[in-house]
C-alpha angles and dihedrals in degrees: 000000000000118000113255101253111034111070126106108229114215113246128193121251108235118251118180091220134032132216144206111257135164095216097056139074128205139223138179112251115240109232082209139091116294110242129183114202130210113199116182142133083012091303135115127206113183122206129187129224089272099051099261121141115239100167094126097043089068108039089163087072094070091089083074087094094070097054095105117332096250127093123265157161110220118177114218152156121245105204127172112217124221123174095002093307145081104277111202099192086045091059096035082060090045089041092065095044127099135188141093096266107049113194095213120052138220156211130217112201119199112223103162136011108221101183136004137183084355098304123126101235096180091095087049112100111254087245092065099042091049091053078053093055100045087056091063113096105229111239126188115002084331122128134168115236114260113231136227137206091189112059093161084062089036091050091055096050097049089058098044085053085045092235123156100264136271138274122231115204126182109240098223087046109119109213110269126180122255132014113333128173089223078091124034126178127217119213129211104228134188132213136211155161106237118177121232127246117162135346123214124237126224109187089338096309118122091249094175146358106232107218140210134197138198111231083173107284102073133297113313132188112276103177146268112290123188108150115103095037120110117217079254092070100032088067095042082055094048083053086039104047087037088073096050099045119146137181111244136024112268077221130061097266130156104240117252120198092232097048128095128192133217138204100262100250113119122046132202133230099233127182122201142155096246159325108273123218093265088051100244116122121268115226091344109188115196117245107166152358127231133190095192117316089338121098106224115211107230103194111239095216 
């Protein structure tokens, strides 16, 4: 069998819509951590999507070993489940804690079976690897996926149930490693305006806006977002912010030497994935820019 730790695991490629598709199949996309799992001679080695070993942070998956009798390589989420859904934040604490008596559990699903009884089953067709998979009888917090035939459907109850989105495969891909379009993942997204209250500096460069919301009692910090600005605008926003410095945050913040606050008067479009416990944005990515009601084109170059 392949070594823990070396093997490439295959990624979707991102799509903003899904479609219907019979020659896909649909599942639902675990907000959790990726881990590959080694089971043989009655032992159980667990790798993540980057190649680190995680076999002692998990000690619930050695059960693994039980799963058929037979050695084998299954690729899998671990999620920990909070409210009724996956919780991120929930599993990134878990994930750097260690003993032999966890405080937050945890679920392993299943969603391909790799090799099995010796046999290299990344040639084989997903299909097939998926009719393997469903032979072997879950132990522990294990589970296999469940399939769909309708991802449209999928995709709209993922987001009334506010998960993190769904992955389409195509059911003759073999399992290559690396990012492949033969499976593409839809993400549920949110969008809002937040208002601007600060932007931090690296090396002088606006490297970030800090943002703040209203939940209803008044704005509140939201978070930093740089993703989706170009160095362009980054530097028009540094001109921009600079005439509106203040010298203190319009929110409760610990000062930081490389952070600068604004009077709150513009506000930015930002999607992102969710609101974390904590009620800051989760991977917000900037979109555009408004002075009142009125959306203000910030040039890209």
């Amino acid at each position: 069998m392949i070594e823990p730790g070396k093997l490439v695991p295959m990624e979707p490629v991102l799509k903003e819509k899904v479609q219907n598709n019979p020659d896909y199949v649909y599942q639902v996309k675990w907000d959790g951590i990726r881990i590959i799992a080694f089971v043989q001679n009655g032992a159980v080695e667990l790798q993540t999507k980057k190649g680190r070993l995680k076999t002692q942070t998990y000690p619930e998956l050695n059960a693994l070993a039980e799963l058929s009798g037979q050695p084998l390589i299954a690729d899998g989420e671990v999620v920990a489940i909070k409210n009724g859904r996956p919780d991120f934040g929930l599993i990134l604490k878990r994930n750097f804690t260690h003993g032999p008596k966890p405080s937050i559990p945890i679920n392993y699903v299943i969603f391909d079976l790799l090799c099995f009884a010796g046999q290299d089953l990344r040639n084989q067709p997903l299909s097939q690897r998926l009719e393997k998979l469903s032979e072997i009888k879950p132990v522990g917090v294990s589970s296999a996926i469940d399939n769909f035939i309708d991802g449209e459907a999928l995709f709209k109850k993922t987001e009334h149930l506010e998960w993190e989105g769904i992955v389409a495969k195509k059911l003759d891909s073999p399992y290559l490693p690396g990012k492949h379009p033969y499976w593409y993942k839809v993400k549920r997204t949110l969008v809002e305006k937040m208002t601007v209250i600060g932007y931090t500096l690296n090396q002088g460069h606006l490297a970030s806006l800090l943002m703040a919301y209203d939940f209803g009692e008044g704005l509140q910090f939201a978070g930093a977002v740089g993703s989706g600005l170009t160095s362009h605008q980054r530097r028009l926003l540094l001109e921009i912010l600079g005439e509106l410095e203040k010298a203190g945050p319009v929110v409760p913040l610990k000062k930081h030497p490389n952070w600068r606050f604004v009077r709150p008067l513009i506000k930015a479009e930002v999607e992102f994935r969710e609101w974390t416990s904590n009620l800051t944005a989760r991977a917000p990515v900037f979109k555009k820019l408004y002075v009142g009601d009125t959306c203000f084109e910030l040039p890209q170059y």
